[in-house]
C-alpha positions as CSV (number, residue, x, y, z in Angstrom):
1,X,0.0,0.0,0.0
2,X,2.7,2.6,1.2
3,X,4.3,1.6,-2.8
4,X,1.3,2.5,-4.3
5,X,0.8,5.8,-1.9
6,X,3.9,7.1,-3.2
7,X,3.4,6.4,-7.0
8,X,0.4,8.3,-6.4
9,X,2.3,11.3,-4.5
10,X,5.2,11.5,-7.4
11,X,2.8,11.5,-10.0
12,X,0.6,14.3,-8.2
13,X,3.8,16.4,-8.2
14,X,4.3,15.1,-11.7
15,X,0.9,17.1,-12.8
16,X,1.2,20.1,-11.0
17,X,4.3,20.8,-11.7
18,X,3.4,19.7,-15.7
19,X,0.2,22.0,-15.8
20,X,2.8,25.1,-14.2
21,X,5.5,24.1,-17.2
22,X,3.2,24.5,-19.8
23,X,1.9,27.9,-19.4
24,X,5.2,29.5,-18.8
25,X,7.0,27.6,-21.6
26,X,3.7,29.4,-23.9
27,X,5.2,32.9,-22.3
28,X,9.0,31.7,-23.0
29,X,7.5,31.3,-26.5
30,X,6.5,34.4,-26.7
31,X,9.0,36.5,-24.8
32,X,11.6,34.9,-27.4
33,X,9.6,34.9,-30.3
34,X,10.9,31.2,-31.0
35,X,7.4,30.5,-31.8
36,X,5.0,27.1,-30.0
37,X,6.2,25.0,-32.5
38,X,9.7,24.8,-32.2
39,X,9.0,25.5,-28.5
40,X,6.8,22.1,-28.3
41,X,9.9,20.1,-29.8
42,X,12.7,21.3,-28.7
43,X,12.1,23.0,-25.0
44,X,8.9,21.7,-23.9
45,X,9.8,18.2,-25.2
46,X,13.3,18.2,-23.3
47,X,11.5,19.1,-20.0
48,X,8.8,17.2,-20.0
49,X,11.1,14.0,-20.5
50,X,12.9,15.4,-17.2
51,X,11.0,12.4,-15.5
52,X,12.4,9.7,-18.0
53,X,15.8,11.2,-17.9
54,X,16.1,11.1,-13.7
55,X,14.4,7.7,-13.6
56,X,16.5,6.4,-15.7
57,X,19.9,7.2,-14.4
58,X,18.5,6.3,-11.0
59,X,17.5,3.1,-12.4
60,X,20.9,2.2,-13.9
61,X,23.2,3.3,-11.2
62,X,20.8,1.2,-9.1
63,X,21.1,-1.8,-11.7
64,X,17.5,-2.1,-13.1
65,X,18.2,-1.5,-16.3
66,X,14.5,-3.1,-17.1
67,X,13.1,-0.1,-15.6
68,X,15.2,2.3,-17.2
69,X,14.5,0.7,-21.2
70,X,10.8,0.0,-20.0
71,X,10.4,3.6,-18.8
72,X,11.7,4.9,-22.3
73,X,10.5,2.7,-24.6
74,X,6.3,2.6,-22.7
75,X,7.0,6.4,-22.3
76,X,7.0,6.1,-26.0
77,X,4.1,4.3,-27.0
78,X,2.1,6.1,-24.3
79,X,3.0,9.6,-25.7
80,X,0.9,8.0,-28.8
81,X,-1.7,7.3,-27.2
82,X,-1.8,10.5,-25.9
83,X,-1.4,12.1,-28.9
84,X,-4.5,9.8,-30.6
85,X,-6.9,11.0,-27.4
86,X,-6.4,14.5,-28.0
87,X,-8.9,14.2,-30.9
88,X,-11.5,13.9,-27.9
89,X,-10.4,17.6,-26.5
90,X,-10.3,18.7,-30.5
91,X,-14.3,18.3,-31.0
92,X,-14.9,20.6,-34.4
93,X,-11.7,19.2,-36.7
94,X,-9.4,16.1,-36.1
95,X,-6.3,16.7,-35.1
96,X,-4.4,15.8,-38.3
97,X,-6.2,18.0,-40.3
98,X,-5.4,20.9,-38.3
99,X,-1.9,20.0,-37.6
100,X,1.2,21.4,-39.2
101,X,2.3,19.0,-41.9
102,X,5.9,19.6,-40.7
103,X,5.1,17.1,-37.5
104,X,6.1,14.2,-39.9
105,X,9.7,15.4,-40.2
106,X,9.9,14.8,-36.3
107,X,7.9,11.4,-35.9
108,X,9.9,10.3,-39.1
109,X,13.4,10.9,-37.0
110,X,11.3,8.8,-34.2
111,X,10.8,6.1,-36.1
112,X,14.6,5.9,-37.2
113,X,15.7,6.1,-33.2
114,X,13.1,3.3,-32.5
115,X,14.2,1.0,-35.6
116,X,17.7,1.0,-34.2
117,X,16.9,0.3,-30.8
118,X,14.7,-2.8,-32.2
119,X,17.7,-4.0,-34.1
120,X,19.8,-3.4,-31.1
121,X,17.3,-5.2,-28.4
122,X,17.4,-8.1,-31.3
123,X,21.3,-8.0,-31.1
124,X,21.9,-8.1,-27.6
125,X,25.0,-9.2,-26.1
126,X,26.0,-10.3,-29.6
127,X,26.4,-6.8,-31.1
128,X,30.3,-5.6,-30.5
129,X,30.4,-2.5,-27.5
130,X,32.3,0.2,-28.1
131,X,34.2,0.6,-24.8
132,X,31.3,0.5,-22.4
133,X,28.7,1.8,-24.3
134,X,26.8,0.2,-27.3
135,X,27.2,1.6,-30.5
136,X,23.7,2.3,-30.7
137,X,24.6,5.2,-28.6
138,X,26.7,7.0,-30.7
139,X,24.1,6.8,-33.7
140,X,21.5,8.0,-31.1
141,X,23.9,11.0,-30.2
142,X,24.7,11.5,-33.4
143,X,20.5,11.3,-35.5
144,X,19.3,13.0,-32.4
145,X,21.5,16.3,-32.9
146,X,20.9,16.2,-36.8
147,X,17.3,15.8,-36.3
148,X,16.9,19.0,-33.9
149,X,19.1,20.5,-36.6
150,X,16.7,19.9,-39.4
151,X,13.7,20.2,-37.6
152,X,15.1,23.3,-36.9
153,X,15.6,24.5,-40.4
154,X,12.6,23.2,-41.7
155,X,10.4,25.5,-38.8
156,X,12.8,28.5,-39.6
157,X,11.6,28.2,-43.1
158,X,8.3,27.6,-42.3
159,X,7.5,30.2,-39.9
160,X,5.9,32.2,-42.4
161,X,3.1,29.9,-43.0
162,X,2.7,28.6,-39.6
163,X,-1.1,29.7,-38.5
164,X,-1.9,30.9,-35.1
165,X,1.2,32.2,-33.8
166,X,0.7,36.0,-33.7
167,X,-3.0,35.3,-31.8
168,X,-1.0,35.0,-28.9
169,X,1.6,37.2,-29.5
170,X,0.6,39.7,-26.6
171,X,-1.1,37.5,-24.3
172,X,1.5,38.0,-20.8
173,X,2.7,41.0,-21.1
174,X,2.7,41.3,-17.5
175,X,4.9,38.6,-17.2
176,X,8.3,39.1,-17.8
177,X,11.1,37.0,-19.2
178,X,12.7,36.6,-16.3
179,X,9.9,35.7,-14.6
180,X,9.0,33.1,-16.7
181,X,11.9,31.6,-16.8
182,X,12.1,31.0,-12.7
183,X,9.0,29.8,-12.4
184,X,9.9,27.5,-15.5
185,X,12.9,26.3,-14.0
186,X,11.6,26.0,-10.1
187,X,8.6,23.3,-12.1
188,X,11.7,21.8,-13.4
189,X,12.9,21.0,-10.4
190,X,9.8,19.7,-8.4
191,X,9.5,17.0,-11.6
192,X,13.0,15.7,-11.2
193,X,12.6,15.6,-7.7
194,X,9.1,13.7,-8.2
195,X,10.8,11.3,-10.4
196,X,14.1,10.4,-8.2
197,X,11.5,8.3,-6.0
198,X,9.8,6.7,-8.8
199,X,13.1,3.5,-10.0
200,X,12.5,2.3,-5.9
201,X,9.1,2.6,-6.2
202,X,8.4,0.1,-9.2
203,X,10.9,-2.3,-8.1
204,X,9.0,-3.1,-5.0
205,X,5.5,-2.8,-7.3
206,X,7.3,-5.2,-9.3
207,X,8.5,-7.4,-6.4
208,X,5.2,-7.2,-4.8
209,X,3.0,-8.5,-7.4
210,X,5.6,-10.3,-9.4
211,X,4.6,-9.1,-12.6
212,X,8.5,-8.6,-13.3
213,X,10.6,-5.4,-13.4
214,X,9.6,-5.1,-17.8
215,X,6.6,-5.3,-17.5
216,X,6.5,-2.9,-14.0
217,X,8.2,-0.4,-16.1
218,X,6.8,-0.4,-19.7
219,X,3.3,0.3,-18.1
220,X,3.2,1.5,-14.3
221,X,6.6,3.8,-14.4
222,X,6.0,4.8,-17.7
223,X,2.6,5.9,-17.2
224,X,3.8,8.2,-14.8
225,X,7.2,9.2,-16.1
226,X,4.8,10.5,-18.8
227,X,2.3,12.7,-16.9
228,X,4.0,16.0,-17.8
229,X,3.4,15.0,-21.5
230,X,-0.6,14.4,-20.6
231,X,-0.9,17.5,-18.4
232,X,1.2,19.7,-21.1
233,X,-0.5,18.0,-24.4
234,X,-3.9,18.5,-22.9
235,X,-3.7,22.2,-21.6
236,X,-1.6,23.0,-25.1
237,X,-4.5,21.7,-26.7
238,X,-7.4,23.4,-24.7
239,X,-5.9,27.0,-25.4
240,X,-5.5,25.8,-29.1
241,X,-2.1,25.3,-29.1
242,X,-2.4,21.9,-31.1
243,X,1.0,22.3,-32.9
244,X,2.8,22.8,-29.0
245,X,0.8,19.3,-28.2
246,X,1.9,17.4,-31.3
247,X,5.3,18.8,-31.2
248,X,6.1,18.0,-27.1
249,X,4.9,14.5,-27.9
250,X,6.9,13.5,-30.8
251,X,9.7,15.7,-29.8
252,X,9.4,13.6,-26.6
253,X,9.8,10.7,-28.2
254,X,13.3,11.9,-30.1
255,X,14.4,13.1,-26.7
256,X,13.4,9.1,-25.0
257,X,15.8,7.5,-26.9
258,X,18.7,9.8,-26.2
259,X,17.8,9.6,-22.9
260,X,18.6,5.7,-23.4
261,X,22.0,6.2,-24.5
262,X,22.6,8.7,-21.8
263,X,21.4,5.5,-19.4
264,X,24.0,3.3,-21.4
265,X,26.7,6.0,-19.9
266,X,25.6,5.7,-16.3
267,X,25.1,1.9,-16.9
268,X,28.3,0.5,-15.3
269,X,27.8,-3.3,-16.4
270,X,28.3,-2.7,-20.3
271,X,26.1,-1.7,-23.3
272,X,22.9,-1.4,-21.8
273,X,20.9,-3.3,-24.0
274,X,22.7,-6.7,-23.7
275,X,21.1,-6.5,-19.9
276,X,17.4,-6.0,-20.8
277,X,14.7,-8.3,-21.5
278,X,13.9,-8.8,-24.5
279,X,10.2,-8.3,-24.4
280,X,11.1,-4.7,-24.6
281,X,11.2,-5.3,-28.3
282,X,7.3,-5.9,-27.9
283,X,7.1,-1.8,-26.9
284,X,9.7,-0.7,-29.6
285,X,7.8,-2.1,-32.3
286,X,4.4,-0.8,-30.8
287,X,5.9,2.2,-30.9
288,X,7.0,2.5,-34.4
289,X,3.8,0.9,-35.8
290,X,1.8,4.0,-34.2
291,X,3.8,6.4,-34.9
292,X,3.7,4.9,-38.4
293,X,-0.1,5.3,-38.4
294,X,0.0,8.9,-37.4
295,X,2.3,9.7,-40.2
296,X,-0.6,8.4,-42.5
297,X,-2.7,10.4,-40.8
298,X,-1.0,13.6,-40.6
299,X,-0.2,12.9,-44.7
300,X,-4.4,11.9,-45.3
301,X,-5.5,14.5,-42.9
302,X,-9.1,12.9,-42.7
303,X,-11.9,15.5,-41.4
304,X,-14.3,12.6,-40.5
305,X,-14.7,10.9,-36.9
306,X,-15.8,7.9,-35.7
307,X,-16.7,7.9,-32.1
308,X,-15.4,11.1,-31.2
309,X,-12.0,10.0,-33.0
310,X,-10.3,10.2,-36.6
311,X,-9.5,6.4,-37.7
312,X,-5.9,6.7,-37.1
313,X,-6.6,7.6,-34.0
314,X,-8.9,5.0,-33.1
315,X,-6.1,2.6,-34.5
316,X,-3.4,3.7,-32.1
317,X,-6.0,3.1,-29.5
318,X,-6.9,-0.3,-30.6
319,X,-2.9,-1.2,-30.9
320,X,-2.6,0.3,-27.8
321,X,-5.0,-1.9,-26.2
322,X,-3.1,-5.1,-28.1
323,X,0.2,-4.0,-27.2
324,X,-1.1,-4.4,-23.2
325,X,-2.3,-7.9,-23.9
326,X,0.8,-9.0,-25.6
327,X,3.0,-7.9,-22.9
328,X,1.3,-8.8,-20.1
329,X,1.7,-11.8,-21.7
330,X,5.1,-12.4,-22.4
331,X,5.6,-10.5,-18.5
């Protein structure tokens, strides 16, 4: 009970501290004039992943490595889930016909990241470290800096025709900069400190009710590891940010796979991945598969719903659901 009571309190801080980061990251977007966009992948996407990133260093230097890949990699496949329900705060349009077009460029770098850790989970202890480290690591460094690069670019050029920027242009004015930026930072803080707890706390979930350190991780610690994302997406989306939601989520997932190879550095045993189960595969693939079906989407753009969703929507759902099944199963 006291495990579950302090799941419960770290992801409570979690969502406070989330719903505080997205309102002064909109007014760090506008003091700078960097624009929600680039904002939603770049800053908002690093911070939210604040939870990911603590966990899983804590994990490793504790040796759960299962925790630390299941974190990232359920992080993942939850941020698509999250990014499928927001066609149920989005009532008049779906979400990938109002979304900028450009969001493919980032979940298209996701989907590279994610291929390679499959082929790396597959690998194993077979594949040849480098030093301590996999070499996965150094291609994760190395896509993960060209892809904020291009991403980048492609928004710089962009800006022009990006709609609904300048509605808020002059929406805090009486906040300043400075401001924003401690209050930014002091959220910061209150997530890592709400995520330090959470490695401990879903290895005795996982001892407890022997459902296994993977499985504990992809679902439970993920979940929460990925509240910011929920709290941000959703209160992005209500103020009409949409492009802010989409970018934090796939941004986050670019930013979850570096955070991997930063776990392979604290990770004192060896590459990381030749110590993981490897049902993890199970979420890697999940992951690609929706992010796959959101790229179809975002290309289609259907206006139509079904249920309150778009059909790619309701497919990531439906995966979703399958992708539970599948590893409970192999747990």
């Amino acid at each position: 009970m006291l495990l579950w009571i302090g799941l419960m309190v770290s992801a409570a801080t979690i969502v406070y501290s989330g719903t505080n980061l997205s309102r002064y990251g909109d007014i760090i977007a506008e003091k700078t004039g960097m624009g929600r966009t680039w904002i939603g992948v770049l800053l908002m996407a690093s911070v939210t992943s604040l939870p990911e990133l603590v966990t899983g260093i804590s994990s490793v230097t504790q040796g759960l490595a299962d925790i630390a890949a299941g974190d990232v990699l359920g992080s993942c496949v939850f941020n698509m889930v999250i990014l499928a329900s927001l066609d149920l705060v989005e009532r008049e349009k779906t979400i990938s016909a109002r979304a900028h077009h450009g969001h493919v460029l980032a979940a298209g770098f996701g989907i590279l990241l994610l291929s390679l850790i499959s082929v790396s989970l597959y690998g194993g202890s077979r594949l040849a470290p480098l030093g301590s480290v996999g070499f996965y690591s150094i291609f994760i460094l190395a896509i993960y800096l060209f892809a904020m690069r291009t991403i980048f670019s492609y928004e710089k050029r962009e800006f022009a025709r990006f709609i609904g920027e300048q509605a808020a242009e002059f929406k805090y004015q009486a906040v300043s900069m400075r401001q924003a930026a401690g209050k930014f930072a002091l959220n910061a803080l209150l997530v890592i400190a709400a995520a330090v707890s959470l490695p401990r706390i879903g290895a005795g979930i996982a001892q407890a009710t022997a459902l296994g350190q993977s499985f504990v991780g992809n679902i439970f610690i993920a979940a929460a590891t990925s509240l910011p994302e929920v709290v941000v997406s959703l209160a992005a989306a209500r103020i009409g940010a949409i492009d802010l939601a989409i970018g934090n989520l796939l941004g986050s997932n670019i930013c979850n796979i570096f955070i991997l190879a930063v776990d392979d550095l604290f990770f004192a045993k060896g590459p990381i991945l030749g110590y993981v189960n490897s049902n993890h595969i199970v979420s890697s693939l999940a992951a690609i598969s929706m992010t796959s079906i959101m790229i179809i989407g975002l290309t289609y753009r259907s206006e139509k719903k079904l249920l309150f969703l778009a059909w790619d929507s309701m497919a990531v759902i439906l995966l979703y659901l399958s992708y539970l099944i599948l590893l409970y199963a192999f747990r």
